[in-house]
C-alpha positions as CSV (number, residue, x, y, z in Angstrom):
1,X,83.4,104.1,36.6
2,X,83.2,102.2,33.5
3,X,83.6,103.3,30.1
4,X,80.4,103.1,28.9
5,X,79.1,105.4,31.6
6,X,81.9,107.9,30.5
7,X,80.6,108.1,27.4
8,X,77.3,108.6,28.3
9,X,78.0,111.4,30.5
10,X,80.2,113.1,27.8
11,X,77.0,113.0,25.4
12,X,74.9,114.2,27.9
13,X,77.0,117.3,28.7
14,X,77.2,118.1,24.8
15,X,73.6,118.0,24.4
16,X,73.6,120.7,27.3
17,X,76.1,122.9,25.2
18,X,74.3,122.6,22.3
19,X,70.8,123.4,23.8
20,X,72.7,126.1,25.5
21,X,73.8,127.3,22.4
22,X,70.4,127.3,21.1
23,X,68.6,129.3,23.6
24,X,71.5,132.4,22.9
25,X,70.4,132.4,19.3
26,X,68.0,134.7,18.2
27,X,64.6,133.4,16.2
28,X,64.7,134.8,12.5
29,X,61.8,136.9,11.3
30,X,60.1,136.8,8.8
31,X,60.1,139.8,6.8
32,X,56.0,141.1,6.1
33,X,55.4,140.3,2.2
34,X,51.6,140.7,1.0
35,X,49.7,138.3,-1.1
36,X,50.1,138.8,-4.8
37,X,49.2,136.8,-8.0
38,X,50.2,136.1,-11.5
39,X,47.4,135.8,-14.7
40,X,49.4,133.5,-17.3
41,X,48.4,133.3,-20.9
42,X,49.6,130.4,-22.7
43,X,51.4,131.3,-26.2
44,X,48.5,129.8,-28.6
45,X,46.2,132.1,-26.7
46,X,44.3,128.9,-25.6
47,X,43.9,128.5,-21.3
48,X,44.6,131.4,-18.8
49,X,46.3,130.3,-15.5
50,X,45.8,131.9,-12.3
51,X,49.0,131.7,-9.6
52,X,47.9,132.7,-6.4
53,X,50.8,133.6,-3.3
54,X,49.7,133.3,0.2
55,X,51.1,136.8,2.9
56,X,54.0,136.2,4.8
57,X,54.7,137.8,8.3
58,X,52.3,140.9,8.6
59,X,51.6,141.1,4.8
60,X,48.2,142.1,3.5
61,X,45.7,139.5,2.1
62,X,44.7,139.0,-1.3
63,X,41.5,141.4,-2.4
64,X,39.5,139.5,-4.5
65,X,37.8,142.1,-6.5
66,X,41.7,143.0,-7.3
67,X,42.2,140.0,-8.8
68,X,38.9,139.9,-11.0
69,X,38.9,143.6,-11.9
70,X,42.4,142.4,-13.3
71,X,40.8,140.1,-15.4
72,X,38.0,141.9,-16.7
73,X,40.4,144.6,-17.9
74,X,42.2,141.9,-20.0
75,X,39.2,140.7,-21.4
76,X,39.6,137.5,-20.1
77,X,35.9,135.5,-19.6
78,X,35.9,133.6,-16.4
79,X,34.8,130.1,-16.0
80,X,33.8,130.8,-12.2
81,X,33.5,133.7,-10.1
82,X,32.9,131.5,-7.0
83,X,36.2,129.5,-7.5
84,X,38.4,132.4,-7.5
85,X,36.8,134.0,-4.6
86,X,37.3,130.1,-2.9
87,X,40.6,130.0,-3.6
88,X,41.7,133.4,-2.9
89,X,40.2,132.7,0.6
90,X,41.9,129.5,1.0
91,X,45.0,131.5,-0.2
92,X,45.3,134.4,2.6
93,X,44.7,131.3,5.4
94,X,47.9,129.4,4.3
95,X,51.7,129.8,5.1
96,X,53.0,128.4,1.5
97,X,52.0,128.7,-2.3
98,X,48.6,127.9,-2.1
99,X,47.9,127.4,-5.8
100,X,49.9,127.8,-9.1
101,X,48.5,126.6,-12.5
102,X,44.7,127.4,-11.6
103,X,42.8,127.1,-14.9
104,X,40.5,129.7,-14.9
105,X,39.0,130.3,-18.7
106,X,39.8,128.2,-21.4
107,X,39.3,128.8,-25.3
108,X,38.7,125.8,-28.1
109,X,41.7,124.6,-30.1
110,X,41.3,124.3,-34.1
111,X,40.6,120.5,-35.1
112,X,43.1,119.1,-37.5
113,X,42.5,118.3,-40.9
114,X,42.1,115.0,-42.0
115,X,44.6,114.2,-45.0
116,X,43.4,112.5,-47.7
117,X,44.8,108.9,-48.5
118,X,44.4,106.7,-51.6
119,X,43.2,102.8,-50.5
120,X,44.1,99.9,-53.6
121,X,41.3,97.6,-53.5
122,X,43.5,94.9,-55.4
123,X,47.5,94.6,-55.9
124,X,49.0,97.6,-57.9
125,X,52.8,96.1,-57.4
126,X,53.9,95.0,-61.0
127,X,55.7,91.5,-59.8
128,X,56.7,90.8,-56.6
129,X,60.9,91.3,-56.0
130,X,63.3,88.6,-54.6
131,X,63.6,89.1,-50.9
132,X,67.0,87.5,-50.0
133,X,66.8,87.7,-46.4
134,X,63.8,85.6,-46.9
135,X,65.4,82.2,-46.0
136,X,62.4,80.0,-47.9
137,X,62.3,78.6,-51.1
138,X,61.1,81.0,-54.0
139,X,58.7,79.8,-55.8
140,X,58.9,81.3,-59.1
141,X,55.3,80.5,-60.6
142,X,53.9,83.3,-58.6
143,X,56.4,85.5,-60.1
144,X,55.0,85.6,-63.2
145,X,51.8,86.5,-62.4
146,X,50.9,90.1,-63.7
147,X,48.1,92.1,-62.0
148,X,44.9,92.3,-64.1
149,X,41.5,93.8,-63.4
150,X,38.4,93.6,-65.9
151,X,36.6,96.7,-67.8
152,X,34.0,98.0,-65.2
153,X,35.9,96.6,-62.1
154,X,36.6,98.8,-58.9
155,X,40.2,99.0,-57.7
156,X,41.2,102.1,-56.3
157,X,39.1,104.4,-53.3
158,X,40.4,108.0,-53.5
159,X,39.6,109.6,-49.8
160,X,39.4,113.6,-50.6
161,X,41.5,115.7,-47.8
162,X,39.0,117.9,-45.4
163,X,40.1,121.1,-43.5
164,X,39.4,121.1,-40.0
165,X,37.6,123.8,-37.8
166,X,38.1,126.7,-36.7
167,X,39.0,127.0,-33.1
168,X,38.2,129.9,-30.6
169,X,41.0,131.8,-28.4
170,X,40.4,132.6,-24.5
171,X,39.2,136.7,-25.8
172,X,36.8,134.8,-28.5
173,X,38.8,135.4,-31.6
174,X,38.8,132.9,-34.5
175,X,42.1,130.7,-34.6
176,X,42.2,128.8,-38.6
177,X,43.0,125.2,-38.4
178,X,46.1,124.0,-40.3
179,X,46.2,124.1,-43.9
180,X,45.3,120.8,-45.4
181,X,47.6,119.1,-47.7
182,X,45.9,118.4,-51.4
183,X,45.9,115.2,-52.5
184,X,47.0,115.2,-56.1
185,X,45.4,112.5,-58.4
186,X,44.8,112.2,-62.4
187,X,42.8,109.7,-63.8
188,X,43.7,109.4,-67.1
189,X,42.0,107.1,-69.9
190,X,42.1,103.8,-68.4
191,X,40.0,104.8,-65.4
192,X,36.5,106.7,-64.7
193,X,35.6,107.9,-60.9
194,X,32.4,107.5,-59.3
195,X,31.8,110.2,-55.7
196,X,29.7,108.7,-53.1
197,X,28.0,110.5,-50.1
198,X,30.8,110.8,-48.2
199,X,32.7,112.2,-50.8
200,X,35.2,109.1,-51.7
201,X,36.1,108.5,-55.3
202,X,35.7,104.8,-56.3
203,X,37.9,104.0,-59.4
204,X,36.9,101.9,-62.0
205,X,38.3,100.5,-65.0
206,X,37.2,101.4,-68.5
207,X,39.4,98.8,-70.0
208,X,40.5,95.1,-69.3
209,X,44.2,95.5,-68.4
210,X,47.0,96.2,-66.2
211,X,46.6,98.6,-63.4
212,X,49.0,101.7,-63.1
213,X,49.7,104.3,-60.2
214,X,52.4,106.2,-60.6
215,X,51.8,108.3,-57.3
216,X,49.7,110.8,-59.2
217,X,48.2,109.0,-62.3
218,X,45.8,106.4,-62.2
219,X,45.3,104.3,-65.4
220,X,44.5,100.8,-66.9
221,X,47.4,100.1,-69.5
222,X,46.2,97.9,-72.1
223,X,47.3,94.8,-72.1
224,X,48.5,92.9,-75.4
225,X,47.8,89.1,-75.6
226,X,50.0,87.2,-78.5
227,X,48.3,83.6,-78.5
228,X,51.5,82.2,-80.1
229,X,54.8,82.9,-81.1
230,X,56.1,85.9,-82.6
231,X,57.4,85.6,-85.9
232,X,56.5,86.1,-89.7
233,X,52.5,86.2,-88.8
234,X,52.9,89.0,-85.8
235,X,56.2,90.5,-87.5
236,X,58.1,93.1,-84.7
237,X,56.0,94.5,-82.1
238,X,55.8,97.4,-81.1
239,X,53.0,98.2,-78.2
240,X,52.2,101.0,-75.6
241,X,51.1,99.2,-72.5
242,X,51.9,95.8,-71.2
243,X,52.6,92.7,-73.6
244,X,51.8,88.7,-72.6
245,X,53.2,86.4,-75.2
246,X,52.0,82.4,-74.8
247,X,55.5,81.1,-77.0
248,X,58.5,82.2,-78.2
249,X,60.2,85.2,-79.8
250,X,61.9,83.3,-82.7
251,X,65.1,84.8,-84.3
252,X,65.3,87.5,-85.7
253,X,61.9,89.8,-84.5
254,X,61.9,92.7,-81.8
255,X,58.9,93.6,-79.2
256,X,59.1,96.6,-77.4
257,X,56.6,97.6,-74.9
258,X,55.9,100.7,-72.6
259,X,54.6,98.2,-69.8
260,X,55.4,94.8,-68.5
261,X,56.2,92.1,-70.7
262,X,55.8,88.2,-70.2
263,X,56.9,86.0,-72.1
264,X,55.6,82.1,-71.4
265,X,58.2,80.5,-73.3
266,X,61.4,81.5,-74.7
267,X,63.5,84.1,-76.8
268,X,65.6,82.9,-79.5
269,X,68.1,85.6,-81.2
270,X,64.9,87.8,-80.4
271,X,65.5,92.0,-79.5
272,X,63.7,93.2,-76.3
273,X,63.2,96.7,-75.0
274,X,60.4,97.0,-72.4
275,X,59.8,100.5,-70.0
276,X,58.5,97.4,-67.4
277,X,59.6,94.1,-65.8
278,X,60.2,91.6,-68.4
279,X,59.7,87.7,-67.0
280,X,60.9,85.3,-69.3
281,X,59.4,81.7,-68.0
282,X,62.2,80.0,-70.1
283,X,65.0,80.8,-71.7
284,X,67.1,84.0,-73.3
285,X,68.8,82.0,-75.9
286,X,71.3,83.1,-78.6
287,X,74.2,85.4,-79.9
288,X,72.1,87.7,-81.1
289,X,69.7,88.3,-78.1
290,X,69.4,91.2,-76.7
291,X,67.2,92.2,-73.5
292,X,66.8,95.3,-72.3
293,X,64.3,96.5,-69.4
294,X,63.8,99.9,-67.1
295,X,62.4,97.3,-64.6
296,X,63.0,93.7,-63.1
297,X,64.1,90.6,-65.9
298,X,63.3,87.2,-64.7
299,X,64.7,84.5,-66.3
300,X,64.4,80.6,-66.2
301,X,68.4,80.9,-68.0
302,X,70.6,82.7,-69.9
303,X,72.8,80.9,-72.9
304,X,75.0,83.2,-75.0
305,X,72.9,86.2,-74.5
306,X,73.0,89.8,-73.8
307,X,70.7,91.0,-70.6
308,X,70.6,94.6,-69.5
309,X,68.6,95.7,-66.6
310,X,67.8,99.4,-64.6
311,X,67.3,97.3,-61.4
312,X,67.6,93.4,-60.9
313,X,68.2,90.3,-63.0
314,X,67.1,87.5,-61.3
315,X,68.0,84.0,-63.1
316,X,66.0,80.8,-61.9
317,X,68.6,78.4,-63.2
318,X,71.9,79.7,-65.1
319,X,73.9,81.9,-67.1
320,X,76.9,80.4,-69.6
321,X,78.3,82.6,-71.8
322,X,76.3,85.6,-71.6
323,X,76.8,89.3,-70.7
324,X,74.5,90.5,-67.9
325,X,74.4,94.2,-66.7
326,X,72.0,95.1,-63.8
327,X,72.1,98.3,-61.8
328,X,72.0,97.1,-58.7
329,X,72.1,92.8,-58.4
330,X,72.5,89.7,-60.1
331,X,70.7,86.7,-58.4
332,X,71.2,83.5,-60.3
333,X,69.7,80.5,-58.3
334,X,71.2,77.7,-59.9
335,X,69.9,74.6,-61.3
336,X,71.9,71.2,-60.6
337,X,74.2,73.6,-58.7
338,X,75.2,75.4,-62.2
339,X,75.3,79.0,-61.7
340,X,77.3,81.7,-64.0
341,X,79.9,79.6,-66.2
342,X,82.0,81.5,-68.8
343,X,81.0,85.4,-70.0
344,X,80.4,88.6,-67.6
345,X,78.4,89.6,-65.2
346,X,78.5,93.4,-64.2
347,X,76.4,94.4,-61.1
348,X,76.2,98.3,-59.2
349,X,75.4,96.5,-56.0
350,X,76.4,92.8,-55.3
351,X,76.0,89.6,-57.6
352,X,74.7,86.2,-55.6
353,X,75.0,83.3,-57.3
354,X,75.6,79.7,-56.2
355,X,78.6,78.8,-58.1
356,X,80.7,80.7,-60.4
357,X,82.7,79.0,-63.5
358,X,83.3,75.5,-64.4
359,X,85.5,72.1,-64.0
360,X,86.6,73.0,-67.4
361,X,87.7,76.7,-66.6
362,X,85.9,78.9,-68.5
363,X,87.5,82.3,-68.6
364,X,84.4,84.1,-66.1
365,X,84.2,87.4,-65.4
366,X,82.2,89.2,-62.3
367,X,82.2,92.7,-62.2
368,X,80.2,95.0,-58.9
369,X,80.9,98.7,-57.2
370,X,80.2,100.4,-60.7
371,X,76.4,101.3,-61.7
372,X,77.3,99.4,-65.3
373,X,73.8,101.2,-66.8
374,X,76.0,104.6,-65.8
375,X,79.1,103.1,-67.5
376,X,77.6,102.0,-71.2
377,X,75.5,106.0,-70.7
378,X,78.8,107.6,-70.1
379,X,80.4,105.3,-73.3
380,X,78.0,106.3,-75.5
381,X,78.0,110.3,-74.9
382,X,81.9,110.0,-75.0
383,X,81.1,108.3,-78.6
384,X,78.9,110.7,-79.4
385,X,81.1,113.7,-78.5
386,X,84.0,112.1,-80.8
387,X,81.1,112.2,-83.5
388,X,80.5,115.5,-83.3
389,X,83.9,116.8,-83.5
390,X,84.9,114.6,-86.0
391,X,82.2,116.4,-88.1
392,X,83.2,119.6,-86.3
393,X,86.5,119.4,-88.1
394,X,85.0,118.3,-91.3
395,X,82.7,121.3,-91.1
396,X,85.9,123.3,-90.5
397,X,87.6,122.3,-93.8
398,X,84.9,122.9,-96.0
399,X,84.9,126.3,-94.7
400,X,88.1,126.9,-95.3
401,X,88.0,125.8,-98.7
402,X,85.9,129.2,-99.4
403,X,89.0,131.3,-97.9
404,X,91.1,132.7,-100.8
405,X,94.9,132.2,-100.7
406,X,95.8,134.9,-97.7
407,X,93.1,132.7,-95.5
408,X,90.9,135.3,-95.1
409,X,87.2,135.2,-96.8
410,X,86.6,137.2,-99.4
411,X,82.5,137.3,-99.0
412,X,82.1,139.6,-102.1
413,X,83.3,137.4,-104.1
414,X,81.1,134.5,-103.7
415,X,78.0,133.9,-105.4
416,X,75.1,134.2,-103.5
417,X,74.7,130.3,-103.3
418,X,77.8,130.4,-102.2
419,X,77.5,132.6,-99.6
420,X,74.2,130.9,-98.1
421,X,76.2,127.7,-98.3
422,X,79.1,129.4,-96.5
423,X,76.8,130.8,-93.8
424,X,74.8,127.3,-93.1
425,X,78.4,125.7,-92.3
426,X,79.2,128.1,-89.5
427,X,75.8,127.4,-88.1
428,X,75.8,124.2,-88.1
429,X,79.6,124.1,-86.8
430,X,78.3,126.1,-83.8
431,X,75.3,123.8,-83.0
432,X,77.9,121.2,-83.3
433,X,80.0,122.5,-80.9
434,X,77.2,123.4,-78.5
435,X,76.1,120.2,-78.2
436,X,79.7,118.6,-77.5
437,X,79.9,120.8,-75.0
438,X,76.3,120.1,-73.4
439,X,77.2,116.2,-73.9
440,X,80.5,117.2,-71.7
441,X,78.7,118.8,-68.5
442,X,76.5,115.3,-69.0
443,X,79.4,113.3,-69.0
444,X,80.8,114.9,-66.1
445,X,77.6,114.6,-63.9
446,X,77.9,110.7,-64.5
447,X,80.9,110.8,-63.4
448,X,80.1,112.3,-60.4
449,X,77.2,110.0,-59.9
450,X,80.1,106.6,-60.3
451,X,82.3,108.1,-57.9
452,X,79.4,108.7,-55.5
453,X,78.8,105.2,-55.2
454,X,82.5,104.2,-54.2
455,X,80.7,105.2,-50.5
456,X,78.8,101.5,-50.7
457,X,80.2,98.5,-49.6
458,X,79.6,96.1,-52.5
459,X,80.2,91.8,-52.1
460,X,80.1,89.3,-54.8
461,X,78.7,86.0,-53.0
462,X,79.2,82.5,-54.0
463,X,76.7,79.7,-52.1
464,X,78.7,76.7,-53.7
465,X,82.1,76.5,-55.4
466,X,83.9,78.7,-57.7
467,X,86.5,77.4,-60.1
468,X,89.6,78.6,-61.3
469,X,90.3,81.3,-64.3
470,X,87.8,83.7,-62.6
471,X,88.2,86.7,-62.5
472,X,86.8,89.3,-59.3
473,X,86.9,92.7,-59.6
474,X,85.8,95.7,-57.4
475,X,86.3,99.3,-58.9
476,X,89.8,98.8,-60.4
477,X,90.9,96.2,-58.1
478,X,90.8,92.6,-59.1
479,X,91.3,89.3,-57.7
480,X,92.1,86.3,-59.8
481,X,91.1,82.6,-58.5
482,X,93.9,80.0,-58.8
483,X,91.9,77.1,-57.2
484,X,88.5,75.9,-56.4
485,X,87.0,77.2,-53.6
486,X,83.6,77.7,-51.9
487,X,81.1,79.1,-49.1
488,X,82.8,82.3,-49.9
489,X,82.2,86.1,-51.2
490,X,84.5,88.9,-52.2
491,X,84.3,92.8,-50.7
492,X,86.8,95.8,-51.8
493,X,89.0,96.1,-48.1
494,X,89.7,100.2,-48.0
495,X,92.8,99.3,-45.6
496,X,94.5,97.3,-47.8
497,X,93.2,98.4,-51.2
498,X,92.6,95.9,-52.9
499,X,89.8,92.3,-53.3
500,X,89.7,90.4,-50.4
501,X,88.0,87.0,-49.6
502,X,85.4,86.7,-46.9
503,X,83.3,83.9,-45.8
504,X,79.7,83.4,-47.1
């Protein structure tokens, strides 16, 4: 016999044994279990579910008048009598679960409301920002365009929120919608509203000028057109809303402005202080110049000049010899590759700039990591708490000049002028001393803010070359260029502690 037909034979006889097996093995039973059910109300009171379990073994059917006279004693409405009684018949004839999530009454859900939105029917953005990721050329004219809209000219549409509806629950109760969110809105001067059918506001101007939105207010700011220069015919300026100058600002004269100011040509040795953007199409010339804005300053170059900014400076062509100070960056383009040559430049966030210094060495200085708006607040509280003790403590001598020999104050002694001049020291010695200390807790929330931002990762960036005797420096660290280099930028390395160079 071969081995195949061994094997064969050896499978056969197992089978045998295992059938054998089999047979010896008594058939489970299944243990009688009647039909039963489960009513399920979701949580928001909204659909009713009915589970239905077939009998097992000798178990009793489902009664359907059971299951209905359950649900009429919940107070539950049912869509269809004749489906339950289908499906409860359907039920008691099967072997398994017959049915489970069986809608059989459903209420209405509560529409949402519809918030209420705000749609600007022409640009509201005061001047378009420098996007440095964007890798074409800027094209400065467009940034010195400022938004304008004429008296009796829509710009705004106000949609009003509406509530939604009421909803009904499966036992026929009211169920309230979501409150609605108000839309808060003012339209102040500037603007007048006009309501349609529908409800929707349209906004109009009263007044040529600038548009304003400040997420709540809605206004027209007036805007201030100087057809020439400002100097002995305009004298200093000083203007709530928007200004547009056609020259220069000659030496000497101030504007200030609560809005946006654009200035066509120049400044020469000219004070600014504008609440907006200020977009300078030329240059910020002089010693004496000072520029200071809350928003954006946009120059075409900076010569020997002072620029101060709460966000950006953005410089078309160059800076040489100036101080700049910008919260958060300092973007000088470059014109015939000449970048920031000679002064400072302090920056909260990065400077970029395509060359830094000059062939003739300049001593430069770049400055980023510290918010330097912060830095000249902090300064000029500290100054102003030194003032205040220092006249604290000249307060405190004149007092005790009215002390007799002993040191001790003999009040009935002193006139009465005396006494009221006596009394009006040591109030004014305490408001002194209040406000020092007030000026402290400010002082110390500053420098709270500073050390905050040590968490950023600031980088000074230089597209072309950078010269020798310049000067780097992150927080307290600095780094000090021996020899031209280029394609590079500078970042604070935690590791090591101190300025190191990275490529561009």
């Amino acid at each position: 016999m071969d081995l195949r037909s061994v094997n064969l034979d050896s499978l056969v006889e197992q089978i045998k044994n295992y059938l054998s097996n089999l047979e010896d093995q008594p058939f489970e039973v299944v243990e009688a279990q009647d039909a039963s059910y489960c009513i399920r109300i979701t949580p928001d009171m909204l659909k009713v579910y009915l589970d239905l379990y077939p009998p097992l073994g000798s178990g009793l059917p489902l009664n359907p008048e059971d299951v209905v006279n359950a649900l009429q004693q919940e107070g539950i409405p049912i869509n269809s009598y004749d489906m339950i009684y289908e499906r409860i018949k359907k039920c008691n004839e099967s072997d398994i679960c017959y049915e489970n999530d069986l809608l059989i009454a459903e209420g209405t859900p509560p529409t949402p409301p519809t918030p209420g939105k705000i749609e600007f029917l022409k640009p509201i953005e005061r001047v378009r920002r420098y996007d440095e990721d964007d890798p074409a050329a800027i094209d400065w004219k467009k940034l010195w365009e400022l938004p304008t809209v004429d008296e009796g000219e829509e710009f705004a549409l106000i949609s009003p929120p509406h509530s939604g509806t009421h909803g009904i629950d499966i036992y026929g109760r009211e169920i309230p919608p979501e409150p609605v969110e108000v839309l808060r809105y003012s339209l102040l001067d500037g603007v007048r509203g006009e309501i349609d059918d529908s409800g929707i506001i349209h906004v109009f101007a009263t007044r040529s000028g600038q548009p304003f939105f400040d997420g709540v207010n809605f206004d027209v700011l007036p805007i201030l057109n100087i057809p020439g220069n400002v100097d002995l015919q305009t004298g200093d300026i000083d203007f709530k809303g928007s200004i547009v100058i056609q020259g220069i600002i000659n030496e000497g004269f101030s504007v200030r402005c609560s809005g946006d100011l654009v200035i066509c040509n120049g400044i020469y040795n000219g004070r600014i202080n504008s609440l907006g953007q200020c977009i300078v199409r030329n240059g910020i010339v002089g010693e004496n110049c000072v520029v200071r804005a809350k928003g954006i300053v946009q120059a075409g170059y900076v010569e020997y000049a002072t620029v101060i900014s709460a966000e950006d400076i953005e410089i078309a062509g160059y800076s040489l010899f100036s101080t700049l100070k910008a919260k958060n960056k300092i973007i000088v383009k470059g014109k015939r590759y000449r970048g920031i040559i000679g002064g400072t430049a302090h920056a909260g966030s990065g400077i970029d700039t395509i060359s830094v210094g000059s062939v003739m060495e300049p001593y430069t200085y770049l400055q980023v990591g510290v918010d330097p708006i912060l830095v000249e607040e902090r300064e000029r509280k500290d100054k102003k708490i030194e003032e205040l003790l220092w006249f604290r403590n000249r307060i405190e001598q004149a007092i005790l000049s009215f002390t007799s020999n002993d040191t001790s104050f003999d009040i009935e002694n002193l006139s009465e002028k005396e006494r009221q001049k006596l009394f009006m020291l040591i109030r004014q010695m305490k408001r002194l001393e209040e406000t020092a200390e007030q000026l402290k807790v400010s002082v110390a929330e500053i420098s709270k803010v500073l050390d905050s931002e040590r968490q950023h990762n600031p980088r000074i960036k230089v597209r072309n070359v950078i010269y020798p005797n310049v000067t780097i420096g992150i927080w307290e660290s600095v780094f000090k260029i021996q020899k031209i280099d280029s394609y590079c930028s500078f970042f604070y390395n935690r590791q090591r502690r101190e300025v190191v160079r990275g490529s561009y």
